[in-house]
PDB file as gemmi writes it, atoms N, CA and C in Angstrom:
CRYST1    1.000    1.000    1.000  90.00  90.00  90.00 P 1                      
ATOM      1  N   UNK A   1     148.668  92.086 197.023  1.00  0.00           N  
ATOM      2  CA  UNK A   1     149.612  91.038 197.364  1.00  0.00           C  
ATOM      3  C   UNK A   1     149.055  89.714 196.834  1.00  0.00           C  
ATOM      4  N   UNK A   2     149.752  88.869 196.300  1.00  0.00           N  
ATOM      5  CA  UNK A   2     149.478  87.553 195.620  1.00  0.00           C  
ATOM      6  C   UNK A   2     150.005  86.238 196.773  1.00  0.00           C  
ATOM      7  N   UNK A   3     149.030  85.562 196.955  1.00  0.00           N  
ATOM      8  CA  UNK A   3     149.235  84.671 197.898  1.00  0.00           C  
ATOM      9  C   UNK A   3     148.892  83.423 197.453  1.00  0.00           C  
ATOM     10  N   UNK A   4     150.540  82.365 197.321  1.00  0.00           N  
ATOM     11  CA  UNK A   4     150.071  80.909 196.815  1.00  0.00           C  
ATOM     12  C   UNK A   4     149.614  80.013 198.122  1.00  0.00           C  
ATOM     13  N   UNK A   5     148.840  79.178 198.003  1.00  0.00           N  
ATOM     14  CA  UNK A   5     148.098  78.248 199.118  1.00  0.00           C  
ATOM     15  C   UNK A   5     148.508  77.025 198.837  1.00  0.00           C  
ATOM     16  N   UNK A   6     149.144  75.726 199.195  1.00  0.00           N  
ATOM     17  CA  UNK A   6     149.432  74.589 198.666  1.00  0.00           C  
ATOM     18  C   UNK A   6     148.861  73.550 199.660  1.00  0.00           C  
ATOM     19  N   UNK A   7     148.150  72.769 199.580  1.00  0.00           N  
ATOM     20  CA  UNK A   7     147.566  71.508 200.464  1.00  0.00           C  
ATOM     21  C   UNK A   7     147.464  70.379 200.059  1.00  0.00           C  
ATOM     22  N   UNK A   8     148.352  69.447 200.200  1.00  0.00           N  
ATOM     23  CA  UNK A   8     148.761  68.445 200.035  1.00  0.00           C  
ATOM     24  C   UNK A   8     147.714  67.415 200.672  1.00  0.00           C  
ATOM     25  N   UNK A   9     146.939  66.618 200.496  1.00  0.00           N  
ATOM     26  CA  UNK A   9     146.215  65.752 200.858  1.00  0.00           C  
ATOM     27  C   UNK A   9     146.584  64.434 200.407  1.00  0.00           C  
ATOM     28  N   UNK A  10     145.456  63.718 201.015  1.00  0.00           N  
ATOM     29  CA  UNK A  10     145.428  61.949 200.932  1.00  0.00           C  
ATOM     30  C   UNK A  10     145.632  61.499 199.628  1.00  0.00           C  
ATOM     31  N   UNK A  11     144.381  62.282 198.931  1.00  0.00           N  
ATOM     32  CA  UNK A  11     144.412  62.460 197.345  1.00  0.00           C  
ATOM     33  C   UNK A  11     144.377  63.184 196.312  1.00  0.00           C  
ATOM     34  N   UNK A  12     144.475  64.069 196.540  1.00  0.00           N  
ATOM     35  CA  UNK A  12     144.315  65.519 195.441  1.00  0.00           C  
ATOM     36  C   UNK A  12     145.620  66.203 196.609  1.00  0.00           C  
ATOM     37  N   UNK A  13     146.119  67.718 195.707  1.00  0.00           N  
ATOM     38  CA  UNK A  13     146.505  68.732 196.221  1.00  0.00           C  
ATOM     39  C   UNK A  13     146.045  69.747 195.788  1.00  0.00           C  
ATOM     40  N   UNK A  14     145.879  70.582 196.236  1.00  0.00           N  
ATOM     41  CA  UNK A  14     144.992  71.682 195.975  1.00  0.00           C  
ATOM     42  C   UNK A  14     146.070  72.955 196.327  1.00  0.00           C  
ATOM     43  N   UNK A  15     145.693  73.554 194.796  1.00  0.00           N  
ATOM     44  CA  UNK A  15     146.827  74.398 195.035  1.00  0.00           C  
ATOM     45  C   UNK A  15     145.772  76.054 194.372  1.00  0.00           C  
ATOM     46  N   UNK A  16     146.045  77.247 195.598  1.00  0.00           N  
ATOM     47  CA  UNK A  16     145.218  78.253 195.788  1.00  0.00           C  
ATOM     48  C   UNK A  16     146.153  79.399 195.063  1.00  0.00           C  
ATOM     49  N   UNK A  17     145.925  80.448 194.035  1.00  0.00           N  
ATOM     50  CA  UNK A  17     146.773  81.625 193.465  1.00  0.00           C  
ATOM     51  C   UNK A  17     145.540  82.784 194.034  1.00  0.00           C  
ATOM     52  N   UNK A  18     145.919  83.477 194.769  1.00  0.00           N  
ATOM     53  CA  UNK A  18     144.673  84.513 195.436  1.00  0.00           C  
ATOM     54  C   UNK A  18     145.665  86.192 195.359  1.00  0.00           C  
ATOM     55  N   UNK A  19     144.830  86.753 194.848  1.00  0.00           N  
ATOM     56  CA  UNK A  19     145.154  87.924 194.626  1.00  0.00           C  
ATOM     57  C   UNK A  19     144.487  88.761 195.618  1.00  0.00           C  
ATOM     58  N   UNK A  20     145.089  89.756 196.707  1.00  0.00           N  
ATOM     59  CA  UNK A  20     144.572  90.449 197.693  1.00  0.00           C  
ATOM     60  C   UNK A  20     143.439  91.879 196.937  1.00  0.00           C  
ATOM     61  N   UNK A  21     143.670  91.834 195.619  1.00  0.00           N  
ATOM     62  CA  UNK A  21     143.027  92.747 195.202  1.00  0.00           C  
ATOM     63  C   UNK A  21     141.951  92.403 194.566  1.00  0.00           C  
ATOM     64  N   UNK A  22     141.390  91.372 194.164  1.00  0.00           N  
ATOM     65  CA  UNK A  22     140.467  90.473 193.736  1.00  0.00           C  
ATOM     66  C   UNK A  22     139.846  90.195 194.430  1.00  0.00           C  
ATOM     67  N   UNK A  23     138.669  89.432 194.122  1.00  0.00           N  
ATOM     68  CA  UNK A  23     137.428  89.086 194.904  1.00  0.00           C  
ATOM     69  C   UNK A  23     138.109  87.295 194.938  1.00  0.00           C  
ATOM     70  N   UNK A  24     137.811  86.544 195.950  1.00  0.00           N  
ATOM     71  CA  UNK A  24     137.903  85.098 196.398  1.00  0.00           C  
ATOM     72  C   UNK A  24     137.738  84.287 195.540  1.00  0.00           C  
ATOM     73  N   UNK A  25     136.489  84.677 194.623  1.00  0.00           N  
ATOM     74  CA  UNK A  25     135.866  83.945 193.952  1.00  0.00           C  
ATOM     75  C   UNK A  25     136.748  83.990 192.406  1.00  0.00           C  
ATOM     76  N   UNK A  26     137.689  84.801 192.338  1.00  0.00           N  
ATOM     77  CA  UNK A  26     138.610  85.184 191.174  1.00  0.00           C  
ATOM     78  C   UNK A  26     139.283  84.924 191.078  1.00  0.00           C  
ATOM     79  N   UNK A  27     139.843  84.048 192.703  1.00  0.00           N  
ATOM     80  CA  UNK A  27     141.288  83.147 192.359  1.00  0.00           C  
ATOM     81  C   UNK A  27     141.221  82.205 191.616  1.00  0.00           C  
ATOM     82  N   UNK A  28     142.732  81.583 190.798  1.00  0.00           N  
ATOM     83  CA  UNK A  28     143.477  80.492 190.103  1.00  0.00           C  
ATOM     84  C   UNK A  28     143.392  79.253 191.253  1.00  0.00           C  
ATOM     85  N   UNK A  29     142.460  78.749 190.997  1.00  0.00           N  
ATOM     86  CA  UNK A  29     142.535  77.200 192.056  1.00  0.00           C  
ATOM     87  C   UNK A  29     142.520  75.702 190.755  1.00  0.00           C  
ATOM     88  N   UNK A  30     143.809  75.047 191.337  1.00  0.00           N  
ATOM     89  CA  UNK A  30     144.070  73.603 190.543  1.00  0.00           C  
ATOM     90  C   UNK A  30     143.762  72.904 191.701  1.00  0.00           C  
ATOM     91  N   UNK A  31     143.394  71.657 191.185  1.00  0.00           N  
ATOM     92  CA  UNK A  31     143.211  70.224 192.284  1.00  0.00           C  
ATOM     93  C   UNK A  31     143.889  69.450 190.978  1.00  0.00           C  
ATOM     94  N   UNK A  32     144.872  68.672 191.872  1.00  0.00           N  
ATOM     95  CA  UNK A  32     145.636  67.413 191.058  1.00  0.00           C  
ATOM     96  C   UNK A  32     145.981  66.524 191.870  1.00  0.00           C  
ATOM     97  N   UNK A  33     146.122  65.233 191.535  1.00  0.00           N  
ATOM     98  CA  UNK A  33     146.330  64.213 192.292  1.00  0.00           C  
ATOM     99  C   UNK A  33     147.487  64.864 193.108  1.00  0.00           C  
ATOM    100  N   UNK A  34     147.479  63.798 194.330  1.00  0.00           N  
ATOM    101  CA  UNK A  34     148.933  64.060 195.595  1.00  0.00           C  
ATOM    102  C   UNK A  34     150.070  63.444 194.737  1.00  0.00           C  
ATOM    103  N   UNK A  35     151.438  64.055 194.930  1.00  0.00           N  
ATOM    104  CA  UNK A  35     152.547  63.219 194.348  1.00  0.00           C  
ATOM    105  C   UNK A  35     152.661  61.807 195.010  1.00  0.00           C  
ATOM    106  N   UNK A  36     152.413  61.758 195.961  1.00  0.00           N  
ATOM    107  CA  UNK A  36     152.522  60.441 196.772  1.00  0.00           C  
ATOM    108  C   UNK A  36     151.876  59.186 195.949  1.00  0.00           C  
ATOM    109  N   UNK A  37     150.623  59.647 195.575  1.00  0.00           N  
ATOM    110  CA  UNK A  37     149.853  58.418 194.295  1.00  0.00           C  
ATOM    111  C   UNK A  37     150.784  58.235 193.367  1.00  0.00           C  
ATOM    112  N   UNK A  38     151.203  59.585 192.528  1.00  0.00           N  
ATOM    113  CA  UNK A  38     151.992  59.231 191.793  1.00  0.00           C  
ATOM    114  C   UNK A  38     153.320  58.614 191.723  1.00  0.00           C  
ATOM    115  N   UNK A  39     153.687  58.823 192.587  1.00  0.00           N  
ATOM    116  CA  UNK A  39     155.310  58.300 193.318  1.00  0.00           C  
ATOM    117  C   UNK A  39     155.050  56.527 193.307  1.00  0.00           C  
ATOM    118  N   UNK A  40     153.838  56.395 194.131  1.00  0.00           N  
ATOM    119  CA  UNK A  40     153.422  54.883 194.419  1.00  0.00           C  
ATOM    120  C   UNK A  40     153.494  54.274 193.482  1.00  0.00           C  
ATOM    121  N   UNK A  41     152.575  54.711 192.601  1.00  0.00           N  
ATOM    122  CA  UNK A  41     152.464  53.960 190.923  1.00  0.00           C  
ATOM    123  C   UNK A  41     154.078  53.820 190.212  1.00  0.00           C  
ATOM    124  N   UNK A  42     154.875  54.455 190.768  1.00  0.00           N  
ATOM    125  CA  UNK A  42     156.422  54.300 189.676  1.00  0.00           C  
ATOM    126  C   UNK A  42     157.148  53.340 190.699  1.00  0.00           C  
ATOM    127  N   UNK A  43     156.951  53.192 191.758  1.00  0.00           N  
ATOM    128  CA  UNK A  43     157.283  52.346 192.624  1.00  0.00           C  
ATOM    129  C   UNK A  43     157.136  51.021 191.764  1.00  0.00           C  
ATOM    130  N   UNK A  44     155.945  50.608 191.698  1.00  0.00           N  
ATOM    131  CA  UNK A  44     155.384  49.207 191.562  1.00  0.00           C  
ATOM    132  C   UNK A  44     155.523  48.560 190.148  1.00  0.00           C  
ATOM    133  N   UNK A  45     156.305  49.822 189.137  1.00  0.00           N  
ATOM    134  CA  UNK A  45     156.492  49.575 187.972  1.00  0.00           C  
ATOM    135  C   UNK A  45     158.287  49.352 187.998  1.00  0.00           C  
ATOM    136  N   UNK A  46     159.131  49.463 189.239  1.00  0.00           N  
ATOM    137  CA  UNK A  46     160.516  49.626 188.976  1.00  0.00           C  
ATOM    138  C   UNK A  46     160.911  48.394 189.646  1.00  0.00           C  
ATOM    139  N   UNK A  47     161.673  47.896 189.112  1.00  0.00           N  
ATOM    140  CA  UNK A  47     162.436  46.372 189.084  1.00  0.00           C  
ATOM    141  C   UNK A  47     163.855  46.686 189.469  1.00  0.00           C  
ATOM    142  N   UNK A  48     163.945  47.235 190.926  1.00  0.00           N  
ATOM    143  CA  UNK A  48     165.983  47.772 191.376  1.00  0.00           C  
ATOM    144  C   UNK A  48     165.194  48.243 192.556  1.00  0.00           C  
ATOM    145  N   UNK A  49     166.176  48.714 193.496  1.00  0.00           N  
ATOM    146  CA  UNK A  49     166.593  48.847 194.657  1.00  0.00           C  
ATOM    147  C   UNK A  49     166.328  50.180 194.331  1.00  0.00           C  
ATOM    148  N   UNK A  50     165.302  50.834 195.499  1.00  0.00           N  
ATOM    149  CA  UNK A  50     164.932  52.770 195.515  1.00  0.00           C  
ATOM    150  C   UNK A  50     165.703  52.981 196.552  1.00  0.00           C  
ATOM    151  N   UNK A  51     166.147  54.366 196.212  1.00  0.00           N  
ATOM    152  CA  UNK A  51     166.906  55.786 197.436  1.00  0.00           C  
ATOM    153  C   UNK A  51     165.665  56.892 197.311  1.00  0.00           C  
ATOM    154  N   UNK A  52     165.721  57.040 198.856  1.00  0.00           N  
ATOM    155  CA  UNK A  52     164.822  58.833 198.828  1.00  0.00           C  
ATOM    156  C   UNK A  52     165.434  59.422 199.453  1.00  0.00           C  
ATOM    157  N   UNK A  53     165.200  60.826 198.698  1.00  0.00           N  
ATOM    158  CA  UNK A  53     165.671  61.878 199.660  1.00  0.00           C  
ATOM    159  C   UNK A  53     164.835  63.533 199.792  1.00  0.00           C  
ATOM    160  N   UNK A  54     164.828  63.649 200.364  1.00  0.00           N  
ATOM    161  CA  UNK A  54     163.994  64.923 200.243  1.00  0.00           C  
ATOM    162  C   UNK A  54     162.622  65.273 201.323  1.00  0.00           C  
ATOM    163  N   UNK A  55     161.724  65.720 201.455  1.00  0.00           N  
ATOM    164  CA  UNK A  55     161.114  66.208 202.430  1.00  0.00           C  
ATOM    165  C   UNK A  55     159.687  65.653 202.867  1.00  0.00           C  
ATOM    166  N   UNK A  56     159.125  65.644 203.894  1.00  0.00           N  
ATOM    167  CA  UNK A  56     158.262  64.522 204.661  1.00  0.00           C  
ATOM    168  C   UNK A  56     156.498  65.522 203.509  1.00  0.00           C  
ATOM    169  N   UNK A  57     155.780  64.171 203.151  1.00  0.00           N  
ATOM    170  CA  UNK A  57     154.955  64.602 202.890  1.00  0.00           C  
ATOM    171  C   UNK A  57     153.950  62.931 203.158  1.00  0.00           C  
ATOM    172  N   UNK A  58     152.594  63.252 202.837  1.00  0.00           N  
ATOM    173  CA  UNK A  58     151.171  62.050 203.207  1.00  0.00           C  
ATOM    174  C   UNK A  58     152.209  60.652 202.736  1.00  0.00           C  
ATOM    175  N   UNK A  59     152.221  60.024 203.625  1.00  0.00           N  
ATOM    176  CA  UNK A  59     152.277  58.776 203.558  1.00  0.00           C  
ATOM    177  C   UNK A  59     151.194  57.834 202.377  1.00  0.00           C  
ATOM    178  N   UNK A  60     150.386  57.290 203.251  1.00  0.00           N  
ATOM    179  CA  UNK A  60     149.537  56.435 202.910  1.00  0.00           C  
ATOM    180  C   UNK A  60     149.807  55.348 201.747  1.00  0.00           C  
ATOM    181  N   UNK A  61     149.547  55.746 200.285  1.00  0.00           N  
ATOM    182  CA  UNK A  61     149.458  54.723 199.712  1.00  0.00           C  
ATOM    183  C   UNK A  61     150.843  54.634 199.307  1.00  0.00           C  
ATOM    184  N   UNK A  62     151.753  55.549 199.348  1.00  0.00           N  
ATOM    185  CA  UNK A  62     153.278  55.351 199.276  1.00  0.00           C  
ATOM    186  C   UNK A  62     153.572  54.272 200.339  1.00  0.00           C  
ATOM    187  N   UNK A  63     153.723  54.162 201.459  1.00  0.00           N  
ATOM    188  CA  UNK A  63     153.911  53.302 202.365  1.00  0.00           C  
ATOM    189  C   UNK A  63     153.608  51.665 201.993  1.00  0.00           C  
ATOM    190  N   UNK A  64     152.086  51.946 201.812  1.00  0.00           N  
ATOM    191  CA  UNK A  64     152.419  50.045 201.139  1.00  0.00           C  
ATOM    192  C   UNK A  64     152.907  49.796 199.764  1.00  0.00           C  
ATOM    193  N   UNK A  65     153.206  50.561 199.162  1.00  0.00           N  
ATOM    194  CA  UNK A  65     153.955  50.273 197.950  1.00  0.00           C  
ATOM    195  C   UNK A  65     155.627  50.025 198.568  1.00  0.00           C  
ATOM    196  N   UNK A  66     155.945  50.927 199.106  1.00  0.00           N  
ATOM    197  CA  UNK A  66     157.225  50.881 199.237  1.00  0.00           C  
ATOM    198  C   UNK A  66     157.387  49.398 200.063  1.00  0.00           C  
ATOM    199  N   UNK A  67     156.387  48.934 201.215  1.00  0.00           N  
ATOM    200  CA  UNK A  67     156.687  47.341 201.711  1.00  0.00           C  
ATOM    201  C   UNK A  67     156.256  46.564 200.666  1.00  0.00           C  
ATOM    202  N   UNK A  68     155.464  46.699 199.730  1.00  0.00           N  
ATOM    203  CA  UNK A  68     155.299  45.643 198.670  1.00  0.00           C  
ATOM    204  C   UNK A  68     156.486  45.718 198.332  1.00  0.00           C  
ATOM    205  N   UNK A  69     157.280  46.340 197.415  1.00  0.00           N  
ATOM    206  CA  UNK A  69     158.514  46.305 196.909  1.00  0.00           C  
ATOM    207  C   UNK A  69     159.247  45.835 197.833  1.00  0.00           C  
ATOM    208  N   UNK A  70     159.868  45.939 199.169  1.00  0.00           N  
ATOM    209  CA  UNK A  70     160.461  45.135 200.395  1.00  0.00           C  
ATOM    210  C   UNK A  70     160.375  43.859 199.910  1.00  0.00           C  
ATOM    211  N   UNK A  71     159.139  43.647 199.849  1.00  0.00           N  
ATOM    212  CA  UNK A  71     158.450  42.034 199.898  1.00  0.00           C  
ATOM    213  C   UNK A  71     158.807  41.396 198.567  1.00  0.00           C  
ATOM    214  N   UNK A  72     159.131  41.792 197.653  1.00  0.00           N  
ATOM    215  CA  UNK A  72     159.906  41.412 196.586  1.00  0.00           C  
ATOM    216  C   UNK A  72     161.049  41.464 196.055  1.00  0.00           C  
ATOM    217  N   UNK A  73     161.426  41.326 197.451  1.00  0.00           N  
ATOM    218  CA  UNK A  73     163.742  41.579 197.767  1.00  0.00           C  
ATOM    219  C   UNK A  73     164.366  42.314 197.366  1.00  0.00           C  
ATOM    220  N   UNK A  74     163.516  43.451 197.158  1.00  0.00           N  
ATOM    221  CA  UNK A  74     165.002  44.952 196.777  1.00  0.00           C  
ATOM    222  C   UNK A  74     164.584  45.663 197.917  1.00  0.00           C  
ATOM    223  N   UNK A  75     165.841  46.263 198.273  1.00  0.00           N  
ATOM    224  CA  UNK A  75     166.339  47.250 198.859  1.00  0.00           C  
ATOM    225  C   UNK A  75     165.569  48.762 198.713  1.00  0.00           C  
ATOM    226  N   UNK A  76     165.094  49.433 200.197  1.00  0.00           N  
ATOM    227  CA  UNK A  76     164.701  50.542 199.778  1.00  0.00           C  
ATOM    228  C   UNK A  76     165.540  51.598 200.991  1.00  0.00           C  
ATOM    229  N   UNK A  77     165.905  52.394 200.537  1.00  0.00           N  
ATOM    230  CA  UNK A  77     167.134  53.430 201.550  1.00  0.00           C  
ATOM    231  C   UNK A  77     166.168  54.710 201.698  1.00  0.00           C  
ATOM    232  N   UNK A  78     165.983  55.058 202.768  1.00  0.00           N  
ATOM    233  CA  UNK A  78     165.200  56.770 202.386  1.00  0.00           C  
ATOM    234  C   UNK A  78     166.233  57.510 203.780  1.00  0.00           C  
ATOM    235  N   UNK A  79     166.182  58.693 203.418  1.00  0.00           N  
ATOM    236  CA  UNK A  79     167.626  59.608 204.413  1.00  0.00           C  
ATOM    237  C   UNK A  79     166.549  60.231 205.578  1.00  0.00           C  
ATOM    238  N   UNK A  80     166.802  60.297 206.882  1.00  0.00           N  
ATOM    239  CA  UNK A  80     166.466  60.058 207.648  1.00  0.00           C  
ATOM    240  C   UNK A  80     164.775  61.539 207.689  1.00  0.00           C  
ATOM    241  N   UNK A  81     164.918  62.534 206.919  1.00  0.00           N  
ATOM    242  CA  UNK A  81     164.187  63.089 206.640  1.00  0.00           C  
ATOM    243  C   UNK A  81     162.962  62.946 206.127  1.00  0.00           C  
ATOM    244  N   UNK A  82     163.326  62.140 205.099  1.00  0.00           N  
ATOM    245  CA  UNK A  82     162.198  61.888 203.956  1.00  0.00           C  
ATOM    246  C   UNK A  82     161.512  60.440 204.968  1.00  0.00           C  
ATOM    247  N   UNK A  83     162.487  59.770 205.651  1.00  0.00           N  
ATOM    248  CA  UNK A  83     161.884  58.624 205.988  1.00  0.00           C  
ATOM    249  C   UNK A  83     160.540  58.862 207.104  1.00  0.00           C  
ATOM    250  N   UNK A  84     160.516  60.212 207.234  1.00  0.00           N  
ATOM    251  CA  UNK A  84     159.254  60.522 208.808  1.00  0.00           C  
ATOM    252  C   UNK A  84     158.427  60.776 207.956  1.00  0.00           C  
ATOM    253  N   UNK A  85     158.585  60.273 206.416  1.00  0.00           N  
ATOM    254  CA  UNK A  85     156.814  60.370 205.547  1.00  0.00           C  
ATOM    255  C   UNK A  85     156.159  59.452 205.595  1.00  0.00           C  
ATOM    256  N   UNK A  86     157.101  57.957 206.534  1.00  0.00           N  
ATOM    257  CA  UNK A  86     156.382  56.980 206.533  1.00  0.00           C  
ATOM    258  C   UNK A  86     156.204  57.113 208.326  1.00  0.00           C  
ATOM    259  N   UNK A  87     156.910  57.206 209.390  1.00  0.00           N  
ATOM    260  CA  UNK A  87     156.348  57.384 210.595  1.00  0.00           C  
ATOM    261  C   UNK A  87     157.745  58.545 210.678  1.00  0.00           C  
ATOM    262  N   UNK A  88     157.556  58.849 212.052  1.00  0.00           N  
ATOM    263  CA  UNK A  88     158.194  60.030 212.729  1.00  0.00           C  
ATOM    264  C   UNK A  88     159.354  58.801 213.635  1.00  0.00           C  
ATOM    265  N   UNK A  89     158.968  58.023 214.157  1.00  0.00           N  
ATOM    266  CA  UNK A  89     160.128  56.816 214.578  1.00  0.00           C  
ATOM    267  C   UNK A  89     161.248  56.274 213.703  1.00  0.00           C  
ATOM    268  N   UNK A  90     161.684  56.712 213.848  1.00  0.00           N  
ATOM    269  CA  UNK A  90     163.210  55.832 212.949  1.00  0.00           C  
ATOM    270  C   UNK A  90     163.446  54.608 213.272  1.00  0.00           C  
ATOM    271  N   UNK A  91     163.494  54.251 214.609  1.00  0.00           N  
ATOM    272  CA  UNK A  91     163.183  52.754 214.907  1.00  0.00           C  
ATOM    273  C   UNK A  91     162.411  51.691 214.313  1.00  0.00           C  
ATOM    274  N   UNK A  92     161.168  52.464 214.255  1.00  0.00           N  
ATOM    275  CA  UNK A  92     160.013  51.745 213.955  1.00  0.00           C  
ATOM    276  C   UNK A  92     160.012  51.592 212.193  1.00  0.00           C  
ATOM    277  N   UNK A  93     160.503  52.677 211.331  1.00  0.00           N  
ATOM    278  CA  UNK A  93     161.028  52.572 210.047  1.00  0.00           C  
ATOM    279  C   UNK A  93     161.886  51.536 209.623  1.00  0.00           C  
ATOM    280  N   UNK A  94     163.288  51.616 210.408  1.00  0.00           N  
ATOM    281  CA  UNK A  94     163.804  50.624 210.095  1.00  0.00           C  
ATOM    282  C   UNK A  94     163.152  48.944 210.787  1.00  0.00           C  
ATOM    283  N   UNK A  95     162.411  48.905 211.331  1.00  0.00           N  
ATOM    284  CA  UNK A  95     161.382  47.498 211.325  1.00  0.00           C  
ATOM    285  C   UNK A  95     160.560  47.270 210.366  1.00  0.00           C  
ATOM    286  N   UNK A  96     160.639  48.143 209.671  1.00  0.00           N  
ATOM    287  CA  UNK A  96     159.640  47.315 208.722  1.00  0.00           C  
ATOM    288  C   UNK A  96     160.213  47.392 207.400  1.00  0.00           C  
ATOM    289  N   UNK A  97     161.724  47.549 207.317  1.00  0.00           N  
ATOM    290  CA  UNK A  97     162.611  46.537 206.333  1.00  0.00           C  
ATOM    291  C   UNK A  97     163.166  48.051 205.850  1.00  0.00           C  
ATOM    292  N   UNK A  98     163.049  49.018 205.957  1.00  0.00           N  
ATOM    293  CA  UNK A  98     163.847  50.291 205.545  1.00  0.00           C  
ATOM    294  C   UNK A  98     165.090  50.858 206.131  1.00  0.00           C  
ATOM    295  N   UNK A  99     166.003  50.465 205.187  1.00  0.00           N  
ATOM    296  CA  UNK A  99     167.453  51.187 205.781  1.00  0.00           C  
ATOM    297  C   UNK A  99     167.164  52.901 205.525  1.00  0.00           C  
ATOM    298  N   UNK A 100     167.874  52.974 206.364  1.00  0.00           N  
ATOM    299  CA  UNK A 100     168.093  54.736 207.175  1.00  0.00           C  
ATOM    300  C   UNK A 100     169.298  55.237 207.058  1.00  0.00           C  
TER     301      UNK A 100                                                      
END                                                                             
């Protein structure tokens, strides 16, 4: 049986291909940056108003990118899903300048 492993971290993701018939040491293992870094970085390069949609993953350096951009008067919308990548409060999301 072939078993994929995916772990999403702060900064890397680490992604595990393990074969039940193989020895541990024989699995396919990648480490690549988190999408979240990468997401951040296209943030800070886009000059318009962002929409998200899609599914909760590490916050962190996404989060102050997305209030930097706030802080430079565009508009950022994320659908009420994607928005618990920045807290699990919707309240507390939309306080700190994010429509819902």
């Amino acid at each position: 049986m072939r078993i994929l492993a995916i772990d999403v971290g702060k900064r890397t993701q680490d992604i595990l291909l393990y074969n039940t018939e193989d020895l541990l040491e024989n699995s396919i293992k990648l480490v690549l940056p988190s999408p979240h870094l990468y997401i951040a970085q296209q943030i800070a390069e886009i000059e318009n108003d962002l929409y998200f949609d899609g599914e909760i993953m590490g916050a962190g350096k996404l989060k102050h990118s997305i209030l930097d951009h706030i802080e430079k008067g565009y508009d950022v919308v994320m659908e009420a899903n994607c928005a618990r990548t920045i807290r699990d409060d919707l309240e507390e999301i939309k306080s700190l300048g994010i429509k819902t």
